[in-house]
C-alpha positions as CSV (number, residue, x, y, z in Angstrom):
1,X,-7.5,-11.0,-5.6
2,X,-4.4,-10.6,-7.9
3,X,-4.2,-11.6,-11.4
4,X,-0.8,-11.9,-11.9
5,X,2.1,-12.8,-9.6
6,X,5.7,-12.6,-10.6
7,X,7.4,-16.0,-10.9
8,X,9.8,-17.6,-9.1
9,X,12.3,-16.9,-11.8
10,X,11.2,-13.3,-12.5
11,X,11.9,-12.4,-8.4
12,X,15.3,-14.0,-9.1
13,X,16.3,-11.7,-11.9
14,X,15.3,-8.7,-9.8
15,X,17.2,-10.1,-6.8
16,X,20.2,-10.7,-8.5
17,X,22.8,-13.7,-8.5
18,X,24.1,-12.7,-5.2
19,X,20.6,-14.3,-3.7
20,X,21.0,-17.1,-1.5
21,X,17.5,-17.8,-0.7
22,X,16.1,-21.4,-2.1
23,X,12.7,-20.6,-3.8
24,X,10.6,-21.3,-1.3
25,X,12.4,-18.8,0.6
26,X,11.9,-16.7,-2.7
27,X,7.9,-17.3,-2.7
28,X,7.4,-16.1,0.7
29,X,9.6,-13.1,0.5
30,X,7.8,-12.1,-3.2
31,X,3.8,-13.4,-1.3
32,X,5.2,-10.9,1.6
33,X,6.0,-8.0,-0.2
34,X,2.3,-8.7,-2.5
35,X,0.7,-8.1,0.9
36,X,2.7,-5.2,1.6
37,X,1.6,-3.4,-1.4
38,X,-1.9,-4.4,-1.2
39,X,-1.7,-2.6,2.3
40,X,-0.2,0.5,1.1
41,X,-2.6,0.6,-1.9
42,X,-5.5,0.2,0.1
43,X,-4.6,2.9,2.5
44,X,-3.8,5.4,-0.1
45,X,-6.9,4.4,-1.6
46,X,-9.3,5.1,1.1
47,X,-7.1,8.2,2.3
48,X,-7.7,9.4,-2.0
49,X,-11.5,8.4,-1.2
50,X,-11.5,10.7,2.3
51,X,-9.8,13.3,0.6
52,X,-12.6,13.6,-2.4
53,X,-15.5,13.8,0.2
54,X,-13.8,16.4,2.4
55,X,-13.4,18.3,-1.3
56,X,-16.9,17.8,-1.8
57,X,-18.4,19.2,1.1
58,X,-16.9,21.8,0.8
59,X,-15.2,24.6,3.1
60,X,-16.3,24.3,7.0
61,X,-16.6,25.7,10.1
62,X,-13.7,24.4,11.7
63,X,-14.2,27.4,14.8
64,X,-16.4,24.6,16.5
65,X,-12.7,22.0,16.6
66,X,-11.3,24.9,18.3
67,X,-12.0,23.8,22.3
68,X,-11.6,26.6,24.2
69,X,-10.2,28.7,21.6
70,X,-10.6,32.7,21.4
């Protein structure tokens, strides 16, 4: 769960006074983008975690991938 979550006013700031969305409109665009990053952190996180057991098997055969290979 997060602990923090920009405000209303702090999305604004970044957005910039040309911003013509009502806050409401603000909320869901910053609660949008919250789940957006917690996506991309999540996969970088288990691809970090695949990465890190691939390293710690260790070097494989990788002849037996090869179908029909010569």
């Amino acid at each position: 769960m997060r602990r923090s979550v920009l405000s209303v006013s702090q999305c604004r700031k970044i957005l910039g006074p040309s911003c013509a969305l009502d806050d409401s409109e603000v909320e869901v665009v910053r609660d949008q983008l919250y789940s957006l990053a917690e996506v991309v952190i999540d996969y970088f996180d288990l691809h970090h975690r695949e990465s890190i057991r691939k390293a710690l098997e260790g070097p494989q055969d990788h002849q037996s991938n090869d179908l029909g290979a010569n």
